[in-house]
N, C-alpha and C positions, 0 to 999 in steps of 0.2 A: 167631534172625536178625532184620533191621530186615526190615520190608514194604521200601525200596529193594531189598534183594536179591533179594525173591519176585519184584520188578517184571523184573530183571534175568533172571532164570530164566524169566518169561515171553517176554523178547524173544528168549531162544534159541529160539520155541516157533516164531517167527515163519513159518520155511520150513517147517517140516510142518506148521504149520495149513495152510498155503498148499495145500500138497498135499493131506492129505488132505479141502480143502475141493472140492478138483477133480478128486479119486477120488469124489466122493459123488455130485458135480452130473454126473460121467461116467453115473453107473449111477442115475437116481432111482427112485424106490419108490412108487408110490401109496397113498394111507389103508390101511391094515389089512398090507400086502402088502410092510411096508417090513422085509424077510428080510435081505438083505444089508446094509444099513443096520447095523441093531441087531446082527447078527451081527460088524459094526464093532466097534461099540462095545464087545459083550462080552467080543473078543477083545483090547484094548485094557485094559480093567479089569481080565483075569486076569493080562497080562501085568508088570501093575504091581501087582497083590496087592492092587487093592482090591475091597470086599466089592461084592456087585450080589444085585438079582432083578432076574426078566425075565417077561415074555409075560403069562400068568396069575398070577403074583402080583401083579401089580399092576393088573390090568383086572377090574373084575367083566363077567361075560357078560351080566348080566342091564340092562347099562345101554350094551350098545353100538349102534350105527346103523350101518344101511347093510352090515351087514358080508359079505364076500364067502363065496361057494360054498365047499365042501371040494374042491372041482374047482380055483376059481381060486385056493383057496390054497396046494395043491401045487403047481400052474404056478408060481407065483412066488418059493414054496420053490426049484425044480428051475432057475430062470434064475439067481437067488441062487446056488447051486453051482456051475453053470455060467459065472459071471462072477467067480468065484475066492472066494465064503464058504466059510468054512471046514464041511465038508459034517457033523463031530460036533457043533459048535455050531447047525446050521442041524437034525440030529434031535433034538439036548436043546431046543428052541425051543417041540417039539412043536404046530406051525402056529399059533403067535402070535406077535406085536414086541411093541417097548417092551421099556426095561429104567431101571430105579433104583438108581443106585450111593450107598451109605450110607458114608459117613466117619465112624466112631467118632475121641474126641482123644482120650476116655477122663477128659476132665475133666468134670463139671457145668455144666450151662447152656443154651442155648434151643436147641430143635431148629428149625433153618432151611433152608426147601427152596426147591430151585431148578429153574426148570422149563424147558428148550426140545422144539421140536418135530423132526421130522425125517421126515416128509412130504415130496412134490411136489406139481404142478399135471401135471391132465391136458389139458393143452396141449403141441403141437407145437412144439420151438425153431428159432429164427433160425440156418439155415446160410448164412448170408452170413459173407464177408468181413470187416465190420466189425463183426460180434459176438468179443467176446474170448474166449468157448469154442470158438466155430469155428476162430477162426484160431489159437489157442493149442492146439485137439485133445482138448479136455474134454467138446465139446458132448456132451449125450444120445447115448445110444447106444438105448434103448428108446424104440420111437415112441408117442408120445402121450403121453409122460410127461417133463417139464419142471421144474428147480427154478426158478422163476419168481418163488418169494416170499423166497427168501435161508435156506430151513429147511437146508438146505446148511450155510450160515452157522453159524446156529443149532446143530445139529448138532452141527458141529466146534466153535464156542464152548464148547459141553457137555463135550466129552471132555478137553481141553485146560485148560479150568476145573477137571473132577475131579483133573486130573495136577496140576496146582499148588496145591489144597486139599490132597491128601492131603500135600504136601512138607511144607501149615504145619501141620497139623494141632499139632504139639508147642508152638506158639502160641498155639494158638486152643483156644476151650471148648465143650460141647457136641457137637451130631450134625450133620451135613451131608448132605442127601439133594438127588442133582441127578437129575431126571426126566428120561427121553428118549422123551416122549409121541409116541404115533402119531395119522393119522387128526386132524390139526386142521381140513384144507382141508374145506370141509363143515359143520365144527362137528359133528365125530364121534368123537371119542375122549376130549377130556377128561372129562366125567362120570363114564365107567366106571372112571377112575384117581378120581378125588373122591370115588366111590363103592367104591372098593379097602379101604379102611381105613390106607392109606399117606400117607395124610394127618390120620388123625386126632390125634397126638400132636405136628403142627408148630405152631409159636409165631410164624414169621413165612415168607412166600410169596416168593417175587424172580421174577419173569421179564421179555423184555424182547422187543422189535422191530426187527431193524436195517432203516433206511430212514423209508418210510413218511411221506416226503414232508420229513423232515430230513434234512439236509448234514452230509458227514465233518465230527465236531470239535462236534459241537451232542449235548446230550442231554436228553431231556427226564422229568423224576423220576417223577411222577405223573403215568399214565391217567388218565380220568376219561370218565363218561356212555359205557360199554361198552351198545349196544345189543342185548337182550335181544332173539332168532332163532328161528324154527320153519323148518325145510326140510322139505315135502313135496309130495310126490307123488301128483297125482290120474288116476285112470283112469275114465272115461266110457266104457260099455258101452252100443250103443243094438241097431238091427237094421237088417242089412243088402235092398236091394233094388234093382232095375232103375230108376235115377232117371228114365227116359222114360218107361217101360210100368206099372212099378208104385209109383211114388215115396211113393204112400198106404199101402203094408205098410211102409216103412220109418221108422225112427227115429233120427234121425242125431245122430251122439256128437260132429259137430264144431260142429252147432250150439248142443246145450247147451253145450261148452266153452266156445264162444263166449261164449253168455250170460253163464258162471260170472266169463267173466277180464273183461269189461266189467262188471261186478255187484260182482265183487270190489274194485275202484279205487274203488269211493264209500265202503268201509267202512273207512278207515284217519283219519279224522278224530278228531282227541282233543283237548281244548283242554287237559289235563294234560300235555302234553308231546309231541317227536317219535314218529311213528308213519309206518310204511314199507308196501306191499305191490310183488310184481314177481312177474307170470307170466315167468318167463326162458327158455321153453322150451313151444311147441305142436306135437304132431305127431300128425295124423289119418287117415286114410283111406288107401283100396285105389287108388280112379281116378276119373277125372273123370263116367264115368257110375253110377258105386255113390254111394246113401247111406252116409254112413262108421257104420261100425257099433261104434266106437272112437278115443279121441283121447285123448292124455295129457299132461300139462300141469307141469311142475315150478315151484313156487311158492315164495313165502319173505315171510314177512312178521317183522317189527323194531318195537320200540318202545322210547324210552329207559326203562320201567322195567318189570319182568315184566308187572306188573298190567298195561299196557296194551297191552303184547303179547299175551297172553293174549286181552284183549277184541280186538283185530285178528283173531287167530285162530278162535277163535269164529264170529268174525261171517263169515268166510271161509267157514266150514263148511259155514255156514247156507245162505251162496250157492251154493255146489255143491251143494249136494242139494237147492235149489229151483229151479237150472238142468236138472236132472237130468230131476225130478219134471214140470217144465210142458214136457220136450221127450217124456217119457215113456220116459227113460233110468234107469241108474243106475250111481252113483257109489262106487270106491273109493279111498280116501286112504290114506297110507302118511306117516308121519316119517322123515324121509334125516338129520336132525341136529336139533341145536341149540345153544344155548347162551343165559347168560341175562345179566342187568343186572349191573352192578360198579362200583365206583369204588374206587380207592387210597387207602390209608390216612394220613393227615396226619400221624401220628406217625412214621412211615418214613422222613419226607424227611429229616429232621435228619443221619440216618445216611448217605442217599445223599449230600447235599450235601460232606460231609466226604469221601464215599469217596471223589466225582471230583475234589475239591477236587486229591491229591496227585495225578492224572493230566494233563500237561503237553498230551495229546493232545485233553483237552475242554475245548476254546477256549469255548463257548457251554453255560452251566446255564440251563435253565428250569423251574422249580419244578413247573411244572402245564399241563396242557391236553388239550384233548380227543381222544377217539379217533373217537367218532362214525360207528363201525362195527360191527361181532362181532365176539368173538374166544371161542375156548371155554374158553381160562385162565380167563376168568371165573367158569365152576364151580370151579376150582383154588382161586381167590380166596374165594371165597364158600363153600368148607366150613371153610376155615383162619378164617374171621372167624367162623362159625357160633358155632365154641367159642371167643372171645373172642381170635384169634392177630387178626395183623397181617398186610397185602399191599399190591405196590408192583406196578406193572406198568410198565416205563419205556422210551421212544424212544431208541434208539442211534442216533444220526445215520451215513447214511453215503449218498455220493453214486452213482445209481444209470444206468443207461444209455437204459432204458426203462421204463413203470410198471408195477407189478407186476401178475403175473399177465397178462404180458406175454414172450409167446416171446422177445423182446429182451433180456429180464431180466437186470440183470448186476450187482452194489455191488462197492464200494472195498475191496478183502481187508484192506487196512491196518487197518481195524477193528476185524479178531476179536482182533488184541493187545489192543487198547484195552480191549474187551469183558471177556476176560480178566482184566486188569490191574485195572476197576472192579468187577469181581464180588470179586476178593481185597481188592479196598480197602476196599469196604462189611461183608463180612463179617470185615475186621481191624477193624471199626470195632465190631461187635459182639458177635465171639465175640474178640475177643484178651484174653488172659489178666493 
């Protein structure tokens, strides 16, 4: 068949991307706990006979963050059943997400993986009126949990991509592996797939972003200056005491905090390049007459290249345990995520360029530009380049309602065809036979 027809068989995809993009943003799923979600998708992949692993084979344990109780991850096994997962797919899970569907063509040629997420934000959504999941009946139904960054999107991009990969497969050469990573919001879960070994044998990377401050119709080829992230978590333990009567037995944990988070804003200085620090989060004490005997602090600090994230880090350390020490406190820290530096590979574009070339929906190509944020793909990126593969990480423009990570959160569904459409274009551009 021409790629025109695969385009054609994506536009019938058009009303069940639709839907099942607003089954997903009905029920989201937070990092680690996305049950129903992935129990989507598996049940999607058997249905069409294509091949998948899921949960642990594709995560190592030994490189995950943050990750939830076996308390909290039966709770969100047991809502997943109860919100219609299928309950034999949600026991063969055996309490992990994430699944990797592999497309054999059965001909020789480069193994090319494709990555989205399929997470939420644990933010509250917009029940107003003039949000289009409220008034259309999608909005959240689990409180405190939001698709706010479009992994909704993403998501169903994914499943909808495998269903039209596998049609070409008799076209195309090579292996096809599409990720459906958990655990991104954070900068929590890709490592542990980087470190799966499910990446070892890939030749070239693709993932992308819809949004993110581009317009339906605009795409942009190559990421670039992905900054390199530490998330953790500091707990100050001081002693408690009567702050009238006996204010000299005690040792208060929100004044070292104090110290640590004013201490720590002098030490993000680099003339090598952008470097970040943010306390985003202080919460101390019992009452207004107690020495706080406790206060804990969630922190993050960025730099555009490990190296000097790294030295951020460091030197953050340093602070908290010398706020610690002169309040006569002490300090423990905890990693909640990460992820590290990246940039796109220049050989990639050629191929993107051509792919959007035949898509009528991408008014606007832009070769390159910055992301200037984290994203944990970046590990994805940077094991596939390790052994000498190739990776692209690229803006899908789409026009959104409010900014992400924003209860308002809403993009232009019309996209995920497009998205669709350039993923078979660019990999007709490589694997066609």
């Amino acid at each position: 068949m021409k790629l025109e027809q695969y385009f054609e068989q994506a536009e019938q995809y058009r009303d069940k991307m639709t839907a099942c993009r607003r089954d997903l943003h009905k029920y989201p799923e937070s990092g680690w706990r996305e049950f129903r979600t992935t129990a989507k998708i598996i049940g999607i992949l058997k249905e069409h006979k294509i091949p998948f692993r899921y949960g642990y084979e594709i995560i190592n344990k030994d490189y995950v963050w943050s990750y939830p109780s076996e308390k909290e991850l039966c709770a969100a096994a047991d809502r997943a059943v109860a919100q219609g997962a299928d309950p034999e797919i949600i026991k063969a899970m055996n309490g992990s997400t994430g699944a990797c569907a592999v497309i054999e063509t059965g001909k020789p040629g480069p193994v090319v993986a494709l990555r989205v997420d399929i997470d939420c934000n644990d933010v509250g959504e917009d029940m107003s009126d003039s949000h289009l999941p409220a008034a259309e009946g999608f909005c959240s139904v689990n409180a405190g949990c939001t698709h706010a960054c479009g992994h909704d999107g993403h998501a169903t991009l994914g499943i909808y991509t495998c269903l039209l990969l596998n049609a070409m497969k008799e076209d195309l050469s090579g292996t096809i592996k599409i990720i459906f990573q958990p655990a991104e919001e954070g900068v929590r879960g890709a490592q542990s797939v980087a470190e799966s070994g499910i990446l070892d044998d890939v030749d070239i990377f693709l993932t992308s972003h819809l949004g993110m401050g581009w317009k339906t119709g605009q795409l942009v080829a190559l990421s670039r200056d992905f900054l390199s992230t530490t998330k953790i978590d500091a707990v100050f333990h001081g002693v408690s005491s009567h702050a009238g009567m006996s204010p000299q037995d005690g040792r208060s944990a929100i004044l070292a905090a104090c110290a640590a988070s004013l201490g720590m804003h002098t030490v993000c200085q680099d003339s090598r390049g952008a470097s970040r620090i943010n306390v985003g989060t202080f919460h101390g004490g019992t009452g207004r007459n107690v020495v706080a005997d406790k206060a804990v602090l969630q922190i993050e600090t960025r730099g555009e290249t490990t190296e000097i994230e790294r030295n951020v880090y460091h030197r953050a350390m340093e602070s908290l345990e010398g706020a610690a020490k002169m309040f006569g406190c002490t300090v423990e820290t905890e990693i909640k995520g990460s992820a590290s530096s990246s940039n796109s590979d220049h050989e990639l574009e050629p191929y993107i360029r051509a792919g959007a070339g035949r898509i009528s929906e991408i008014t606007e190509y832009i070769p390159e530009s910055g992301f200037s944020g984290s994203e944990d793909a970046t590990y994805l990126m940077a094991k596939v380049q390790s052994h000498g593969g190739k990776a692209a990480y690229m803006g899908l423009g789409a026009n959104i309602a409010a900014p992400h990570h924003n209860g308002g959160f809403d993009f232009d569904e019309s996209v995920l065809v497009t998205g669709v459409k350039l993923y078979a274009s660019i990999l007709w551009e490589i694997l066609h036979k």
